[in-house]
One Martini backbone bead per residue (centre of mass of N, CA, C, O) as a GRO file, in nm:
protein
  479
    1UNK     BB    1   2.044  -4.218  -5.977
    2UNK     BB    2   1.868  -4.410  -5.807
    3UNK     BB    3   1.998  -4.334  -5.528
    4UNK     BB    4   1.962  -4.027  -5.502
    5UNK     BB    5   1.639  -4.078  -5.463
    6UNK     BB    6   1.629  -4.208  -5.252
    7UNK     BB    7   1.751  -3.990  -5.072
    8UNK     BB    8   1.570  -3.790  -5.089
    9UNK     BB    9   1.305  -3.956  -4.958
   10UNK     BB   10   1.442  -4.042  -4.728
   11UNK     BB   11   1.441  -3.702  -4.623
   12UNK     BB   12   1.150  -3.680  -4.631
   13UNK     BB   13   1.072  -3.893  -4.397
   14UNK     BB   14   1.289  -3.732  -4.216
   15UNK     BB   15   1.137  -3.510  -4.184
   16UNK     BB   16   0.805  -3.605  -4.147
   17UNK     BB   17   0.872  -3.725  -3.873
   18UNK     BB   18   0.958  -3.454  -3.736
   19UNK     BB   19   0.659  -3.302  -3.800
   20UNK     BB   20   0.527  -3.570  -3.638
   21UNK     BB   21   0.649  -3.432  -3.384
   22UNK     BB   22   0.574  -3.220  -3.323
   23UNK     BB   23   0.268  -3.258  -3.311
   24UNK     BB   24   0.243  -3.449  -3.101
   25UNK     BB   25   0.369  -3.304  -2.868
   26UNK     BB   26   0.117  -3.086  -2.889
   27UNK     BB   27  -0.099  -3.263  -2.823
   28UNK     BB   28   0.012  -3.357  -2.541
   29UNK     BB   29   0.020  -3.031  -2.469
   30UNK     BB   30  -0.330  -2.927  -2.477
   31UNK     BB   31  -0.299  -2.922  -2.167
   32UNK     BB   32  -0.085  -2.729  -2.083
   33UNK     BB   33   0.034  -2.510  -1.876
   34UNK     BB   34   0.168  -2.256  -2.090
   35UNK     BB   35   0.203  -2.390  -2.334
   36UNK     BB   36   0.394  -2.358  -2.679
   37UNK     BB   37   0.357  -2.433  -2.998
   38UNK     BB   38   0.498  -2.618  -3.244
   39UNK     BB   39   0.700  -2.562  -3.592
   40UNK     BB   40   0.800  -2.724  -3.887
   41UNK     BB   41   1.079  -2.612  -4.073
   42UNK     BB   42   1.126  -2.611  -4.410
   43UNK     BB   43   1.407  -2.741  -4.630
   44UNK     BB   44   1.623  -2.729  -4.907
   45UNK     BB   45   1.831  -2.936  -5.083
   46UNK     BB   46   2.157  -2.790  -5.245
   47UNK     BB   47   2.375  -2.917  -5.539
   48UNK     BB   48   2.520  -2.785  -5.812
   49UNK     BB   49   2.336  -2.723  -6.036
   50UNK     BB   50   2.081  -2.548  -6.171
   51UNK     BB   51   1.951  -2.865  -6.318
   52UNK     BB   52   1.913  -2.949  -6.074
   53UNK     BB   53   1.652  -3.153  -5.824
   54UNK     BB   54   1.797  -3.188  -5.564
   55UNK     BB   55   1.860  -3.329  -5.206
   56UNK     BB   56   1.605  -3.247  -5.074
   57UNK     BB   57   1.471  -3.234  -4.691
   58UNK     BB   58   1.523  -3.019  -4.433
   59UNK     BB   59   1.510  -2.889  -4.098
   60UNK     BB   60   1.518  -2.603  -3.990
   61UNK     BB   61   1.311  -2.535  -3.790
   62UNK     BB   62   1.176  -2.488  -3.458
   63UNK     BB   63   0.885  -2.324  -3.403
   64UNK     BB   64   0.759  -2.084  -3.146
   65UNK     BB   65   0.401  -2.010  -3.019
   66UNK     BB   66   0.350  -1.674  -2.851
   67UNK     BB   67   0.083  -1.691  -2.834
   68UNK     BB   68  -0.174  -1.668  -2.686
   69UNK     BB   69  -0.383  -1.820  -2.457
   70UNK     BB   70  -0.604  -1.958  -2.279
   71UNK     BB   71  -0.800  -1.775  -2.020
   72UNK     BB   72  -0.887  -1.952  -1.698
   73UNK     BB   73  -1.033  -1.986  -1.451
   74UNK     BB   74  -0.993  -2.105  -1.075
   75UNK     BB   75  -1.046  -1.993  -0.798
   76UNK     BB   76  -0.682  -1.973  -0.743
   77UNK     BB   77  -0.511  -1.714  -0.589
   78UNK     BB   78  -0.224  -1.837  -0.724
   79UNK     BB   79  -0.327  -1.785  -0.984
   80UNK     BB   80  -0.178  -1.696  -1.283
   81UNK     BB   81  -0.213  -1.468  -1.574
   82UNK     BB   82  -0.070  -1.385  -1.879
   83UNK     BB   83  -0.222  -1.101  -2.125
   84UNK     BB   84   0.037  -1.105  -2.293
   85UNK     BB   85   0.367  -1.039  -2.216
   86UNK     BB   86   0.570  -1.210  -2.087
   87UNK     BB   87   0.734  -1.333  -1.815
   88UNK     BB   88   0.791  -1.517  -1.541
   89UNK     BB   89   1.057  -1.500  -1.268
   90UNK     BB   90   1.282  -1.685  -1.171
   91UNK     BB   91   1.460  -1.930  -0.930
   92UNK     BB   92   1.718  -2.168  -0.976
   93UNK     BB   93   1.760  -2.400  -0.762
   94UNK     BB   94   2.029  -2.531  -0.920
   95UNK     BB   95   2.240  -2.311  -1.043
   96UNK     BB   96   2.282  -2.251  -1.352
   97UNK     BB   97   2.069  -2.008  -1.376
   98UNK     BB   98   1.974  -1.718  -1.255
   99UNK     BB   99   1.724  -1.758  -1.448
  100UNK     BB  100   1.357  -1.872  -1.519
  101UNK     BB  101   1.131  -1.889  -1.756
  102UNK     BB  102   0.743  -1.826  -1.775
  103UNK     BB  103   0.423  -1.917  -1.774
  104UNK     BB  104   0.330  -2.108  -1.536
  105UNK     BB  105   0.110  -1.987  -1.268
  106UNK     BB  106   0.120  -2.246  -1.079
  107UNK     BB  107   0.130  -2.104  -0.742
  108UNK     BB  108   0.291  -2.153  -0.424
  109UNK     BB  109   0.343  -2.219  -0.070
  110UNK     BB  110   0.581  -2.293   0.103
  111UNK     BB  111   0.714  -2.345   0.420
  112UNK     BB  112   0.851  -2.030   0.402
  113UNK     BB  113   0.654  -1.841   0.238
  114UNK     BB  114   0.710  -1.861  -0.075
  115UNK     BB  115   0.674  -1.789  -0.375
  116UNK     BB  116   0.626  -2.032  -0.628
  117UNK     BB  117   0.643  -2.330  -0.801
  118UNK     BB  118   0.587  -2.679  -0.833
  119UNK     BB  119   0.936  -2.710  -0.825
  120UNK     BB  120   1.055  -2.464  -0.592
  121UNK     BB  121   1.079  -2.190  -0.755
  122UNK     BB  122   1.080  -1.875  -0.716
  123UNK     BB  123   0.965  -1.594  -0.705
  124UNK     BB  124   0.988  -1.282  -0.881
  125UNK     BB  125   1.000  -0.920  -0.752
  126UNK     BB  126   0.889  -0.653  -0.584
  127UNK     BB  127   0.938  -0.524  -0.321
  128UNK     BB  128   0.827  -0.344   0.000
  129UNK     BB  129   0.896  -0.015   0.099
  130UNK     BB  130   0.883   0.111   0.426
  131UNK     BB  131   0.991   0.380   0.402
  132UNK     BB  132   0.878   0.491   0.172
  133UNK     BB  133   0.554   0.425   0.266
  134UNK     BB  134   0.272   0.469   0.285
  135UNK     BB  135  -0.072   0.409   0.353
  136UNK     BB  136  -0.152   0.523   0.040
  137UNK     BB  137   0.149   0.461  -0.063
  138UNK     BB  138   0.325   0.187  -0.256
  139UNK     BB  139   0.661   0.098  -0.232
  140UNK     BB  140   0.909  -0.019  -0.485
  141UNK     BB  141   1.174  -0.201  -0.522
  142UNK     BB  142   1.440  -0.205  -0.812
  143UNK     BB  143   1.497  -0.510  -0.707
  144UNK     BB  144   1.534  -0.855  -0.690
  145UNK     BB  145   1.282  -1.088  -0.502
  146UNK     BB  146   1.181  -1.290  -0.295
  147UNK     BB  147   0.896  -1.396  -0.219
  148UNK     BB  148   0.768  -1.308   0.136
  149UNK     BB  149   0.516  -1.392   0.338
  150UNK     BB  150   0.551  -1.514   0.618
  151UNK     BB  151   0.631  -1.222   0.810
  152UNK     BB  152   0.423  -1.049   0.736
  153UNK     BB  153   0.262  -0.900   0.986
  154UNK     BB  154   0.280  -1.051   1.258
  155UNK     BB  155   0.376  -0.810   1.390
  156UNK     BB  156   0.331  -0.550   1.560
  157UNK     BB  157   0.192  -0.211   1.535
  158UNK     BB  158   0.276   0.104   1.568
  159UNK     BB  159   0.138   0.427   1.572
  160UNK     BB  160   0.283   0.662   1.329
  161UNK     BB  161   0.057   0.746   1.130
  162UNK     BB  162  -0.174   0.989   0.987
  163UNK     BB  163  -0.481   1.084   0.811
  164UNK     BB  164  -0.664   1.402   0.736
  165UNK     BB  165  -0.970   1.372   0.514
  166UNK     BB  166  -1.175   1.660   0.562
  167UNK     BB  167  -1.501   1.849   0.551
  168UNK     BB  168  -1.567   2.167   0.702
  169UNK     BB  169  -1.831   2.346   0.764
  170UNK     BB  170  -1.787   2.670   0.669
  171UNK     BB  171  -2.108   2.743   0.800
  172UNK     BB  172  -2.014   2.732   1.071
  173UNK     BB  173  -2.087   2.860   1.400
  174UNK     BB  174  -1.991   2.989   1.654
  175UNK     BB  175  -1.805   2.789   1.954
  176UNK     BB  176  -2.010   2.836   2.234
  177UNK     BB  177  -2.055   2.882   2.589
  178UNK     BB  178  -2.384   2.916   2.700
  179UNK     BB  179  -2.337   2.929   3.000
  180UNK     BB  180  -2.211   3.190   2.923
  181UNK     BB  181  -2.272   3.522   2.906
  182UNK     BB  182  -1.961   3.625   2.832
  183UNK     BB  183  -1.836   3.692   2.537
  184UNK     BB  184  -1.565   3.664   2.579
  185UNK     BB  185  -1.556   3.366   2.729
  186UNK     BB  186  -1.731   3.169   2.573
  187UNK     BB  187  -1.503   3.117   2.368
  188UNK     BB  188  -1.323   2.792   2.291
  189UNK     BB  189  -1.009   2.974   2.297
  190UNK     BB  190  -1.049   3.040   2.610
  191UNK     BB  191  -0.821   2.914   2.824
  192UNK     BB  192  -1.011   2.789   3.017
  193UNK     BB  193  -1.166   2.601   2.782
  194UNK     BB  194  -0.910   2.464   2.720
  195UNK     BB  195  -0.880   2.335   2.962
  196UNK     BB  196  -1.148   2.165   2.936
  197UNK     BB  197  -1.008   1.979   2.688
  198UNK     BB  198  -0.767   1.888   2.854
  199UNK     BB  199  -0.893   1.879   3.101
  200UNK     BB  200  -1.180   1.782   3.257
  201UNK     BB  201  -1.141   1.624   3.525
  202UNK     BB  202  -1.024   1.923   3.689
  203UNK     BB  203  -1.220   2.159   3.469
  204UNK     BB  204  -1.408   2.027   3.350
  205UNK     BB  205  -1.671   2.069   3.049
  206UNK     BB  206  -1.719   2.191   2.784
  207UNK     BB  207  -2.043   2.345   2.681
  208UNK     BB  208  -1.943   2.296   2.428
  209UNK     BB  209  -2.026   2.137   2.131
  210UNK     BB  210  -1.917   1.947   1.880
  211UNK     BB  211  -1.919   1.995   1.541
  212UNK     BB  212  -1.694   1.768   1.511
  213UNK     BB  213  -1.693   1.414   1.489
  214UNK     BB  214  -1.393   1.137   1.531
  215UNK     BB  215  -1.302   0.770   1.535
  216UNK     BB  216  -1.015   0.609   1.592
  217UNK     BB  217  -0.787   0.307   1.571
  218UNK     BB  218  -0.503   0.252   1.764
  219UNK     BB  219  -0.135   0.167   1.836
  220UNK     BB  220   0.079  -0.007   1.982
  221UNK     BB  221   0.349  -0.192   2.055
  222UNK     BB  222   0.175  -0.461   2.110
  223UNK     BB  223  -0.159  -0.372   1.950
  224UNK     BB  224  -0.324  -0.261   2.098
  225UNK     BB  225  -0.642  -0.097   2.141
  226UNK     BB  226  -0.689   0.236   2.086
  227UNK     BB  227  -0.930   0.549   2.126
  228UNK     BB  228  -0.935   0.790   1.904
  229UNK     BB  229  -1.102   1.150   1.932
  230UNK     BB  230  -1.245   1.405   1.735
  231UNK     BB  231  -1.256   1.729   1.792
  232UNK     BB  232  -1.438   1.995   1.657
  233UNK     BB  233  -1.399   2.391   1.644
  234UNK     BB  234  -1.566   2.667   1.565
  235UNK     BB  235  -1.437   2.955   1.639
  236UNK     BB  236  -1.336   3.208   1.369
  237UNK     BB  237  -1.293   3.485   1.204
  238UNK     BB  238  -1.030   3.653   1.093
  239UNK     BB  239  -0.955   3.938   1.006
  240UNK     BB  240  -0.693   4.133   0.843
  241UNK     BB  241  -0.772   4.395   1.041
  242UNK     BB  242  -0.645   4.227   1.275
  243UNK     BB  243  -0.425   4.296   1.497
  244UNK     BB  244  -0.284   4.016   1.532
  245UNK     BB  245  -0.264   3.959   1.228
  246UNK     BB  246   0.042   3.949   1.081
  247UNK     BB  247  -0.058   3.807   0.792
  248UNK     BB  248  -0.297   3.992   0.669
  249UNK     BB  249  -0.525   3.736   0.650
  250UNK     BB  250  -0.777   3.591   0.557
  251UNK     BB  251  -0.931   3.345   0.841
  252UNK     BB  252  -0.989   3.030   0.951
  253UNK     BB  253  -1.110   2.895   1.262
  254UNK     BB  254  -1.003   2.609   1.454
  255UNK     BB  255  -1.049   2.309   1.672
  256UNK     BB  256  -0.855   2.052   1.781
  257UNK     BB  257  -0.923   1.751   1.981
  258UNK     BB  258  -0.749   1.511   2.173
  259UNK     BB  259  -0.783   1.171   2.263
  260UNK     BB  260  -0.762   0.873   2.507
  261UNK     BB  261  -0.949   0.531   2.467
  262UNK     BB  262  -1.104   0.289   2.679
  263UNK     BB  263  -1.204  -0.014   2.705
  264UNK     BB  264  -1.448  -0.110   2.967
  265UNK     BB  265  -1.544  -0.442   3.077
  266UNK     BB  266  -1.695  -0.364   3.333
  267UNK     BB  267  -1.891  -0.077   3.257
  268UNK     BB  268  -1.867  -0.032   2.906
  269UNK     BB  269  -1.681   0.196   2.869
  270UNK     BB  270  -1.505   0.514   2.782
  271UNK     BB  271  -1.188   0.580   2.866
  272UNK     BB  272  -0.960   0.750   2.982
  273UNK     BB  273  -0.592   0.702   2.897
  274UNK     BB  274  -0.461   0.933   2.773
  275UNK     BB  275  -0.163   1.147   2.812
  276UNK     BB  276  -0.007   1.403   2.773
  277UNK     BB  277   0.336   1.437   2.628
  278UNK     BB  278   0.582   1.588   2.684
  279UNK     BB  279   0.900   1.599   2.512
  280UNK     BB  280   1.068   1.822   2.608
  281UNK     BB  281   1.057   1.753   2.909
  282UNK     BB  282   1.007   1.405   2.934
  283UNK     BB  283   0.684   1.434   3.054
  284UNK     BB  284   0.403   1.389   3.175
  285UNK     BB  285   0.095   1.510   3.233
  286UNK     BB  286  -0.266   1.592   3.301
  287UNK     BB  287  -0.358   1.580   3.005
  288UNK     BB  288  -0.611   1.429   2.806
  289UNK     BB  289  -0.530   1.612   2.550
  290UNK     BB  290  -0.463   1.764   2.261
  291UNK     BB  291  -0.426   2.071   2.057
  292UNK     BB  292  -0.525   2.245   1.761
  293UNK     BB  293  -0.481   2.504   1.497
  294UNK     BB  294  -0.698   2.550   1.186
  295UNK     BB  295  -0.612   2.736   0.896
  296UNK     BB  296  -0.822   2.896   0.667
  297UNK     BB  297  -0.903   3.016   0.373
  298UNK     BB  298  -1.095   3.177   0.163
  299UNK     BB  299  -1.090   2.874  -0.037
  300UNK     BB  300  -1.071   2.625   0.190
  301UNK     BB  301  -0.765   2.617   0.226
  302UNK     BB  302  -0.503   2.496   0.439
  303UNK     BB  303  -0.285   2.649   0.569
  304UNK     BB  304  -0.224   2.597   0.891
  305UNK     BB  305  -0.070   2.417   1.186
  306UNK     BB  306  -0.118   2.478   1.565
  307UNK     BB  307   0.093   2.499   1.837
  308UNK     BB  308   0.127   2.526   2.135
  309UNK     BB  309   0.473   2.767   2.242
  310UNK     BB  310   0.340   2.732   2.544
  311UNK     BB  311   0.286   2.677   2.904
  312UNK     BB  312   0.078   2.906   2.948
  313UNK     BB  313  -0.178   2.764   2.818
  314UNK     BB  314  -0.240   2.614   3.067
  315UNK     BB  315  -0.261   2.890   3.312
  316UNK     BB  316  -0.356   3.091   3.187
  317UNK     BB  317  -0.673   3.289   3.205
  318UNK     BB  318  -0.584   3.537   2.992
  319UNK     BB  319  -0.591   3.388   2.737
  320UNK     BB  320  -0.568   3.315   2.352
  321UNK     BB  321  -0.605   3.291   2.125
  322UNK     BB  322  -0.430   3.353   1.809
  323UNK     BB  323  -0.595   3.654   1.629
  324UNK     BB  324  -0.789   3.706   1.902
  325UNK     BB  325  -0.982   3.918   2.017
  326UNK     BB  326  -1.145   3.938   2.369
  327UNK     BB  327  -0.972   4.241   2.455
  328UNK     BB  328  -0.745   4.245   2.723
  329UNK     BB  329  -0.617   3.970   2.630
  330UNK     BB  330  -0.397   3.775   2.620
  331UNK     BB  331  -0.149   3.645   2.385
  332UNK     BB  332  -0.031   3.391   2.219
  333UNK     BB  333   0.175   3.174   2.115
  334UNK     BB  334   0.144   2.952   1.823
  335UNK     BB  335   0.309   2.734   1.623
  336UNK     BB  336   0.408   2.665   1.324
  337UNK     BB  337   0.363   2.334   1.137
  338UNK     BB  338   0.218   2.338   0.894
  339UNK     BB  339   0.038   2.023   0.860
  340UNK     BB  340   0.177   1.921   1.076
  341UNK     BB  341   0.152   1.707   1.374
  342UNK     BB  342   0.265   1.574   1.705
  343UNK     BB  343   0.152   1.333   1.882
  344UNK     BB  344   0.124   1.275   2.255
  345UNK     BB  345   0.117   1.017   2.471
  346UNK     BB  346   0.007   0.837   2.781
  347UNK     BB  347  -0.035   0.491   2.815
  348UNK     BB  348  -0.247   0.334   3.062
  349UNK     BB  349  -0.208   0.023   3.152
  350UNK     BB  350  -0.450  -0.065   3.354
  351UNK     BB  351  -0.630  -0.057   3.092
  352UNK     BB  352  -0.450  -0.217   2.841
  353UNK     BB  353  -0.166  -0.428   2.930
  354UNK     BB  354   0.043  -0.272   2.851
  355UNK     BB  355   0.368  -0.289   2.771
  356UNK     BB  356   0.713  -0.143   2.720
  357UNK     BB  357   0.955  -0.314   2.553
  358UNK     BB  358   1.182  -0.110   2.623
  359UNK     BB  359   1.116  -0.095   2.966
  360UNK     BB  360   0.865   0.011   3.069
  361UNK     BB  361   0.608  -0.114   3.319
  362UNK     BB  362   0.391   0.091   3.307
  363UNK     BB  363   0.384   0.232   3.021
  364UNK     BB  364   0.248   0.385   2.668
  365UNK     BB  365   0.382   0.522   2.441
  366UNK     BB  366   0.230   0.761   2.182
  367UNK     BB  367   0.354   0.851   1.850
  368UNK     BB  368   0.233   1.096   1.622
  369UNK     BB  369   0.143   1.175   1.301
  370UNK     BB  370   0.004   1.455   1.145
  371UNK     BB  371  -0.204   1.500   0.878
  372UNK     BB  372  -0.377   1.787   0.694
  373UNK     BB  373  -0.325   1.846   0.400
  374UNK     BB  374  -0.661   1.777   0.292
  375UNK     BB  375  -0.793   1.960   0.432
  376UNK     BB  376  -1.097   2.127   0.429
  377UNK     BB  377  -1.331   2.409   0.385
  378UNK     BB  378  -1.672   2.400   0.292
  379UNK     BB  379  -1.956   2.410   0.215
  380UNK     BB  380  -2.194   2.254   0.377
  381UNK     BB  381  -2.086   1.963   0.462
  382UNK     BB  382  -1.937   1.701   0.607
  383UNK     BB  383  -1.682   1.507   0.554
  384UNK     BB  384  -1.537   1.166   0.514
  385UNK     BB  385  -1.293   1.065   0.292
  386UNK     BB  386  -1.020   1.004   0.500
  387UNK     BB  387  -0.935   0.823   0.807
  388UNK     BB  388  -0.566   0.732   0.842
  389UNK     BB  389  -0.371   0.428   0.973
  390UNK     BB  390  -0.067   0.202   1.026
  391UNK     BB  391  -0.172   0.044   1.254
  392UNK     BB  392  -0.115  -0.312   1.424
  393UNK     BB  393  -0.208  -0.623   1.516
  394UNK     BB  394  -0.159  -0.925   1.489
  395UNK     BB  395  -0.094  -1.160   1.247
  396UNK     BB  396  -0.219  -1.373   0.955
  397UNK     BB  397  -0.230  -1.531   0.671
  398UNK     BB  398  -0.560  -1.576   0.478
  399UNK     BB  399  -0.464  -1.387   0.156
  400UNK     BB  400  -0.461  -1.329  -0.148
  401UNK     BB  401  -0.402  -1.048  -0.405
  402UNK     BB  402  -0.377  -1.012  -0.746
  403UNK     BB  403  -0.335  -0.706  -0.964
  404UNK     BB  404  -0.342  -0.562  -1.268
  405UNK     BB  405  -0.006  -0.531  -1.180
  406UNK     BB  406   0.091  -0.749  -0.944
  407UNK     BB  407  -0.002  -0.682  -0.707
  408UNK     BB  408   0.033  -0.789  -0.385
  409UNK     BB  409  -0.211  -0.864  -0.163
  410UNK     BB  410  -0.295  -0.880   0.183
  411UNK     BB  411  -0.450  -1.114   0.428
  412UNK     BB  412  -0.532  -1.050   0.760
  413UNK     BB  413  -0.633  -1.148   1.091
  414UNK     BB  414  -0.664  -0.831   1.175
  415UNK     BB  415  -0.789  -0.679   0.881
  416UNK     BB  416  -0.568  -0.636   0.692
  417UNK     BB  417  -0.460  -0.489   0.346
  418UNK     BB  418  -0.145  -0.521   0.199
  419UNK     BB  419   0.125  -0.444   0.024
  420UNK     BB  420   0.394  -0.625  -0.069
  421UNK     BB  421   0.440  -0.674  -0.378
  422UNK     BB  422   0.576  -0.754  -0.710
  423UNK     BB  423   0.544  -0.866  -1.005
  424UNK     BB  424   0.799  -0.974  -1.215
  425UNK     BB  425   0.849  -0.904  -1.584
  426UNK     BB  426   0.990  -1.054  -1.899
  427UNK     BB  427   1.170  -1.000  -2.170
  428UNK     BB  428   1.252  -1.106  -2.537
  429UNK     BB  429   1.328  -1.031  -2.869
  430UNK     BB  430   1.398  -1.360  -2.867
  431UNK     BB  431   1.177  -1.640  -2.799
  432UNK     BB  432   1.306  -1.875  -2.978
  433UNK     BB  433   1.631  -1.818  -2.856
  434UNK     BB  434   1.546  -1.996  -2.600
  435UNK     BB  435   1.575  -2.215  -2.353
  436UNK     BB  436   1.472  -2.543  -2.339
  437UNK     BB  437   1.413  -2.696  -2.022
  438UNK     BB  438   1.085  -2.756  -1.947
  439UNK     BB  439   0.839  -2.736  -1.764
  440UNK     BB  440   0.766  -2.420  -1.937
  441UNK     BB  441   1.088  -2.351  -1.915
  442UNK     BB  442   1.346  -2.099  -1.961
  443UNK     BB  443   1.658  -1.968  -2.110
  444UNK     BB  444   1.876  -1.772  -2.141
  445UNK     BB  445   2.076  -1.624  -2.443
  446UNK     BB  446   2.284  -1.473  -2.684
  447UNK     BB  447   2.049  -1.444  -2.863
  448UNK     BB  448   1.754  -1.357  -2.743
  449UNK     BB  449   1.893  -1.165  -2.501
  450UNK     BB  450   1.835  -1.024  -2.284
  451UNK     BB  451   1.672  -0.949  -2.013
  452UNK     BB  452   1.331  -0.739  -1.981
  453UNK     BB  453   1.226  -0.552  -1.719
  454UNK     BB  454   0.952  -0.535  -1.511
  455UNK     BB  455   0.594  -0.416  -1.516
  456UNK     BB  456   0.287  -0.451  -1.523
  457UNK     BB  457   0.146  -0.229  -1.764
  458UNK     BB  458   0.503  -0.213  -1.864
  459UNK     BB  459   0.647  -0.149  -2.160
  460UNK     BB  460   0.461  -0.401  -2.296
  461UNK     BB  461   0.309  -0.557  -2.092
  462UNK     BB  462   0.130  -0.752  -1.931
  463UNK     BB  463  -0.146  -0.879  -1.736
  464UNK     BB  464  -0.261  -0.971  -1.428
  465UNK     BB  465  -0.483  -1.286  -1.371
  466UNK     BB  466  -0.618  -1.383  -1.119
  467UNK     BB  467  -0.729  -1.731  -1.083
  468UNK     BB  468  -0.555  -1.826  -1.350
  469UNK     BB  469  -0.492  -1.949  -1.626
  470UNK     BB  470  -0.247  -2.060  -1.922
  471UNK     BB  471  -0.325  -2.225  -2.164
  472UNK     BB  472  -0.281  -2.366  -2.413
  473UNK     BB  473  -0.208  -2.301  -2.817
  474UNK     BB  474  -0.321  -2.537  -2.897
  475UNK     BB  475  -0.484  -2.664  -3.229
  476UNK     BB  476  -0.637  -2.959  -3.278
  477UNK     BB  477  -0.755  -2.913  -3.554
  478UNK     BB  478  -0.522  -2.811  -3.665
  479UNK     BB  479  -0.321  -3.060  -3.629
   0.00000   0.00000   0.00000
């Protein structure tokens, strides 16, 4: 009998060992960061009758603690903390495992320009769709892909879409050249009138000054910065019941005027330097400017936007705004176009140095879409909410920002600021079942189930804490 109490002991020390090897290891890596403490589950040893005093005790599992650990700052704008669940996902180097799991967010840039962890397993994200992606909603691909900032953005775009959200005053009243004692002739809406806002060097400039101006830099082929103009002028209200009105609505006329300067370094001024490119003909005109007409009903929201419909508008004198009767003058057609309209200018090189990729060694092509289904017309102010472009010259990467959601800000030398990636998060239902594979990552297996992929902020997954670490969760006082 003395044999088996011995062995009985024996197996205490060799539990106690194992519950000091575990203890010790917790202690060791009480500064580990991402590491998650670990304890040594004991169970009793039995066999034979119910009146026996047991076989001793054996360890029955090491459980991992994935309580949350401390997250302090580093003011390293590449290291992230997971603020809840889920864990950062790799790809495996080595190419064992499809992906390995950490919380370990100490990560920086490769050679090529990867964001990975400290040795060089890539970190996994949801980059982003710039087809489908607009300047101000940035979509994100639904598969997993290495995340590259190294490409992003150092080619320039040229600008092929604005939005414009502006509120037009009102109470301003109709926009008419003093200069004109004829009533009929003076509002800004009169074809003559038109014609200088549109090409002011051959027909001099139109005497009625804009009621609402504002200027945005954009894009050509190769980065350029060329700058875009916005004159608007309130032309008139148009009742219900006039004659030319066939949509039978009381709405209000503005007319909005496009322009395209470049900045002479020599003379110190800005220059006209951009002529519309008719699409339709496929060559460019003599016109400075190019013009729409924006409808607005009576609660102030943007009915729609109207573009000349016909070529009659460059010549006829006798012609106005359609919807305007100013007595016996011809009306033309105007084109309703939704809320959007699209913008062709042909920038002349001399003034910009640009030349044209595709192959024209003269002229550089600008068409834009123009967005303005935001515009509203409320009495009040003026007030420019945001008029977005999306184009950009040449840059390189000076830094990133990463925010609770994971997304990846990217800023480049060129002054762009924008959503490149998006960090994606797993977690696993049993997460005491991953394998363990040091280095505090982790990898899939068939007890702990499937890995559930997410993005931060969704799921039930934690938010990311740009700047910080999330050092160990052992409590050296309580080991």
């Amino acid at each position: 009998m003395g044999v088996a109490y011995d062995l009985n002991a024996l197996s205490g020390i060799n539990a106690a060992s194992n519950g000091l090897a575990v203890i010790s290891n917790n202690l060791a890596n009480s500064q580990t960061v991402g590491f998650k403490g670990s304890r040594a589950e004991f169970a009793d040893m039995f066999s034979g009758a119910q009146s026996s005093p047991g076989n001793g005790v054996r360890v029955e599992a090491i459980t991992q603690d994935f309580n949350q650990g401390t997250i302090s700052g580093t003011g390293r704008e590449l290291d992230m903390a997971i603020d809840g669940e889920g864990f950062f996902i790799l790809e495996d180097k080595t190419d064992k495992f499809d992906a390995v799991y950490t919380r370990n967010g100490s990560f920086k840039l490769d050679k090529d320009g990867f964001l990975t962890d400290q040795i060089d397993n890539r970190v996994q994200g949801y980059l982003l769709n710039e087809n489908l992606s607009t300047e101000t909603i940035p979509v994100f691909d639904t598969t997993l892909s290495s995340i590259d900032l190294d490409d992003v953005n150092k080619d320039p775009r040229a600008t092929d879409e604005m939005n414009f959200d502006i509120n037009l005053d009102g109470q301003q009243i109709n926009n008419v050249d003093r200069s004109i004692s004829d009533a009929t002739l003076d509002s800004v809406g009169v074809t003559a009138n038109l014609q200088q806002l549109l090409d002011p060097e051959n027909n001099g400039s139109f005497g009625g000054f804009p009621d609402f101006s504002t200027n945005k830099i954009i894009h050509d082929t190769l980065g350029g910065e060329h700058r875009l103009t916005a004159n608007f002028y309130k032309r008139d209200v148009i009742p219900e019941t006039a004659a030319s009105n066939t949509a039978g609505e009381k709405y209000t006329s503005w007319i909005v005027q496009y322009s395209v300067q470049d900045y002479d370094e020599l003379s110190g001024d800005w220059v006209t330097s951009g002529h519309r490119f008719d699409q339709n003909a496929g060559a460019v005109t003599a016109e400075a400017g190019q013009v729409f007409e924006l409808r607005f009903d009576t609660n102030g929201e943007l009915i729609d936007v109207r573009q000349p419909g016909t070529a009659a508008l460059y010549s006829s004198a006798a012609a106005d705004l359609a919807g305007v009767d100013d007595g016996a003058d011809t009306e033309l057609a105007w084109a309703s176009v939704g809320k959007q309209a699209n913008l062709d200018f042909m920038i002349d090189s001399p003034l910009t140095g640009a030349f044209d990729p595709l192959g024209n060694p003269v002229d550089t092509t600008v068409s834009v879409a123009m967005n303005f289904d935001e515009m509203t017309q409320f009495s009040g102010d003026y007030s420019i909410r945001g008029v977005t472009q999306n184009g950009y010259a040449v840059g390189d990467l000076v830094g990133l920002t990463t925010g609770l959601d994971g997304v990846i800000q990217a800023r480049y030398s060129n002054g762009r600021s924008i959503p490149v990636a998006q960090v994606a998060l797993a977690n696993f239902t049993d997460k005491n079942a991953l394998e363990k594979l040091g280095g505090q990552t982790y990898a899939e297996t068939f007890a702990s189930g499937t890995s559930q992929l997410g993005t931060p902020q969704s799921g039930g997954l934690g938010t990311i804490n740009s700047g910080s670490l999330e050092y160990s969760n052992v409590d050296v006082s309580g080991e």
